[in-house]
C-alpha positions as a Markdown table, in Angstrom:
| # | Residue | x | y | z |
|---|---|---|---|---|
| 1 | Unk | 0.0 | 0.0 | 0.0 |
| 2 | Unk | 1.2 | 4.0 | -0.7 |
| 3 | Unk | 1.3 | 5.5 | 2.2 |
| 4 | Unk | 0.2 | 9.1 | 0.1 |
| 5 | Unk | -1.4 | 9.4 | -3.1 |
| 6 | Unk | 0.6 | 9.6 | -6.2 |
| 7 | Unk | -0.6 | 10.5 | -9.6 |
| 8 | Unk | 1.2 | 9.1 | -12.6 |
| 9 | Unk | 0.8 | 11.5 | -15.3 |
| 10 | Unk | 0.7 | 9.9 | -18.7 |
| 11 | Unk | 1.0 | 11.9 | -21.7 |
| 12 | Unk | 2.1 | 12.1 | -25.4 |
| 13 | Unk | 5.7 | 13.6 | -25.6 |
| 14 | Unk | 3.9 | 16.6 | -27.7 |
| 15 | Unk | 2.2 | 17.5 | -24.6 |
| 16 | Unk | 4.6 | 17.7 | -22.3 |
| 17 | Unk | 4.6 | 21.4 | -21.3 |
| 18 | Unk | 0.3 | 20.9 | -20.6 |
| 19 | Unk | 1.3 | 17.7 | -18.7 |
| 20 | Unk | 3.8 | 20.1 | -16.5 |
| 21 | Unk | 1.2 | 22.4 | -15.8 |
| 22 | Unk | -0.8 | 19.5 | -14.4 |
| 23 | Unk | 1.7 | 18.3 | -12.4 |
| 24 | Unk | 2.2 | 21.8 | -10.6 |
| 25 | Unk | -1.6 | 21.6 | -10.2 |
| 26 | Unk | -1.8 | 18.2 | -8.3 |
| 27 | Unk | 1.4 | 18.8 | -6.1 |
| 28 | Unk | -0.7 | 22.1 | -5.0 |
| 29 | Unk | -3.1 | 19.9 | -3.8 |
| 30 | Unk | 0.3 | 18.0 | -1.9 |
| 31 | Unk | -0.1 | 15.0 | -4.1 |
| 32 | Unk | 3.0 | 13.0 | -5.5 |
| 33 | Unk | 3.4 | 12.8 | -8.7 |
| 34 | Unk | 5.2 | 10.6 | -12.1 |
| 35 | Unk | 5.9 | 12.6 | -14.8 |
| 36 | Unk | 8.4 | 10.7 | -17.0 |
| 37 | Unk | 10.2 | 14.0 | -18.4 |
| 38 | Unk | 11.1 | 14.7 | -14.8 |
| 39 | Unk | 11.8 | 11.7 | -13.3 |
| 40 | Unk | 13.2 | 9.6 | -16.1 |
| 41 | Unk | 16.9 | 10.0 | -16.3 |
| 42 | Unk | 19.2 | 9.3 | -19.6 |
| 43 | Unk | 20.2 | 6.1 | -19.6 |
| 44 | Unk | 17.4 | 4.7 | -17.3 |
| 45 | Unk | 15.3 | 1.7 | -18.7 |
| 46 | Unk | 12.0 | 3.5 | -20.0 |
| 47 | Unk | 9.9 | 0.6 | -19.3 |
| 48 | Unk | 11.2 | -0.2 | -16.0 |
| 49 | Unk | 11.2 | 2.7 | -14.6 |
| 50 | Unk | 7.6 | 2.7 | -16.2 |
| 51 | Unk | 6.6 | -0.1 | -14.1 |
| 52 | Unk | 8.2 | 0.7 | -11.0 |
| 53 | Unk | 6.3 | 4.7 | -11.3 |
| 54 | Unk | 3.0 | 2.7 | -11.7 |
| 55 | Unk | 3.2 | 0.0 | -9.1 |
| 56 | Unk | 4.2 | 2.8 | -6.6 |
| 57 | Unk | 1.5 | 5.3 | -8.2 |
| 58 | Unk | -2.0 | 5.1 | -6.9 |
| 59 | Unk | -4.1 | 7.0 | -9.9 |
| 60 | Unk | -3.2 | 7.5 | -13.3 |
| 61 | Unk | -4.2 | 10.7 | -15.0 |
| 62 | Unk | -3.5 | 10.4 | -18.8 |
| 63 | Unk | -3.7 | 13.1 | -20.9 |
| 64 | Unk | -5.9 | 12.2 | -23.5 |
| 65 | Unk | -5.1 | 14.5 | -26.6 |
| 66 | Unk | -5.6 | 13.4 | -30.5 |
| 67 | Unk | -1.4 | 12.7 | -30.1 |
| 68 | Unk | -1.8 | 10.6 | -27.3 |
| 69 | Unk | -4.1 | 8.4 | -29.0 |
| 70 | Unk | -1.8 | 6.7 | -30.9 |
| 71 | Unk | 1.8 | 6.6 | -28.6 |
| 72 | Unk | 2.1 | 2.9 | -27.3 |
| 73 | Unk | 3.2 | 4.1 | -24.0 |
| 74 | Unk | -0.2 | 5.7 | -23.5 |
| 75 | Unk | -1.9 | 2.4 | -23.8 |
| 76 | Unk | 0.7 | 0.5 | -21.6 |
| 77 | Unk | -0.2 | 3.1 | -19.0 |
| 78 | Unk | -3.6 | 2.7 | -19.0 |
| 79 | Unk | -3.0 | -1.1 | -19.5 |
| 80 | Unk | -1.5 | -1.3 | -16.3 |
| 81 | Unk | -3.6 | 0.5 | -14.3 |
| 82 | Unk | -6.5 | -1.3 | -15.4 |
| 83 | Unk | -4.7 | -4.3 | -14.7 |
| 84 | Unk | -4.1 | -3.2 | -11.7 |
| 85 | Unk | -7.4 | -1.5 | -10.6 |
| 86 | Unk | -6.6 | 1.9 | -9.7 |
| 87 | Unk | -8.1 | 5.1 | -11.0 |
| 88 | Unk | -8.2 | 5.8 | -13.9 |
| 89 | Unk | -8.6 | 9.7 | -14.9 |
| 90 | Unk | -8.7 | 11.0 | -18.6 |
| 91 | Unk | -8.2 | 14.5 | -19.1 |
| 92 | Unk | -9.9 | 15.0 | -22.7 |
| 93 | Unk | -7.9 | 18.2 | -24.5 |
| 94 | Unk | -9.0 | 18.1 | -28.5 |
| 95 | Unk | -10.7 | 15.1 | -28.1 |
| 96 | Unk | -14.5 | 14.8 | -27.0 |
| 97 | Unk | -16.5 | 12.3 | -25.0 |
| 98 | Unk | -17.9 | 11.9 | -28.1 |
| 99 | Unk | -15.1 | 10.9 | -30.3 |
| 100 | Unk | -14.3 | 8.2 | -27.4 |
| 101 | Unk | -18.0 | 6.6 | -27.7 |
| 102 | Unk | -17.5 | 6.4 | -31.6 |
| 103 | Unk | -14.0 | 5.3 | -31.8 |
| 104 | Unk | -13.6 | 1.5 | -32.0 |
| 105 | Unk | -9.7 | 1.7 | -31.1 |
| 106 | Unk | -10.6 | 3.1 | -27.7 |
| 107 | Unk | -10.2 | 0.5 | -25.0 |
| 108 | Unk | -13.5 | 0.1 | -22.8 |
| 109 | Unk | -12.0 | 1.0 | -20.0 |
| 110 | Unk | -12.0 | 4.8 | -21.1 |
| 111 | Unk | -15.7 | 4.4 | -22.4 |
| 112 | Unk | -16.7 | 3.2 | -18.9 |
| 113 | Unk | -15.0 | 6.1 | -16.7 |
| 114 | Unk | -16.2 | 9.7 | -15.8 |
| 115 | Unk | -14.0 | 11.7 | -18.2 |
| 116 | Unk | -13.2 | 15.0 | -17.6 |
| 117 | Unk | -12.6 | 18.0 | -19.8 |
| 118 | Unk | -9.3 | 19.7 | -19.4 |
| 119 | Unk | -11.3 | 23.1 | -19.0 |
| 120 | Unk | -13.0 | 21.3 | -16.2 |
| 121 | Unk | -9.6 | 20.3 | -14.4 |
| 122 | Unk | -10.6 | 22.1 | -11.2 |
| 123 | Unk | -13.3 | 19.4 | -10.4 |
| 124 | Unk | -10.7 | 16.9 | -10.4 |
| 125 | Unk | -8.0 | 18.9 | -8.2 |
| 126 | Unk | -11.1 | 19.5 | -5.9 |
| 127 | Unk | -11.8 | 15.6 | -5.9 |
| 128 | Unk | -8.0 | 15.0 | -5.8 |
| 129 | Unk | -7.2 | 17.4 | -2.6 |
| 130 | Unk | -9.9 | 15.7 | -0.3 |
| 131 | Unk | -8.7 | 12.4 | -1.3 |
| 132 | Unk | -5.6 | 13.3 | -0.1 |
| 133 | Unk | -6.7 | 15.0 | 2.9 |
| 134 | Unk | -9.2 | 12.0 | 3.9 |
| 135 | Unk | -6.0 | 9.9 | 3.5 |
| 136 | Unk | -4.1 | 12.0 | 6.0 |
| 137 | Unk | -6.6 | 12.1 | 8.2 |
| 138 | Unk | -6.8 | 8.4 | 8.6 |
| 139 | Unk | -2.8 | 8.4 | 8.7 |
| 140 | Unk | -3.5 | 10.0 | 12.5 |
């Protein structure tokens, strides 16, 4: 078990400056957090490290942009957590609920969650912080 929450943050590498801007977000709300481009160093094995950040993480939030439906990484990610049954959050930025009903490549895992609209992001910080707080509380 993880004594706090961490987020994994999984994103295309096209939208790494918005996935940085969500990971100042979510440590505001005194959350750990994954984010490959920061804790990824050269010469560490990708996937390993991969594994490791998602064993140890207990959410995933995943970026879903019209690039990140198609890197393999994304999938994996999401693969895993499923796998694993942790939460699964989809932040939808140029892609619509919609476009996720219609598209046969989407997994059913992101057809069954509560997506949420990047514009909407505060909802999930909100949800985010009192998670975190109910999980200090029962810490004491």
């Amino acid at each position: 078990m993880v004594d706090r929450l961490r987020v994994f943050i999984s994103h295309s590498s096209t939208d790494a400056w918005v996935a940085r801007q969500l990971e100042k977000e979510i440590k505001a709300c005194g959350v750990d957090t994954f984010l490959d481009c920061e804790h990824i160093e050269h010469g560490d094995d990708i996937e390993e490290r991969i594994i490791e950040a998602a064993q140890q993480s207990t959410e995933l939030l995943v970026l879903f942009t019209p690039a990140a439906k198609d890197r393999r990484y994304v999938w994996l990610e999401i693969g895993m957590f499923a796998v694993a049954r942790k939460r699964i959050v989809a932040a939808l930025y140029g892609v619509t609920k919609e476009d996720i009903a219609v598209d046969q490549r989407t997994p059913v895992v992101l057809k069954r969650i509560d997506l949420v609209d990047l514009n909407d992001m505060d909802s999930y910080l909100h949800q985010l912080r009192r998670r975190a707080e109910n999980r200090k509380a029962q810490d004491v």
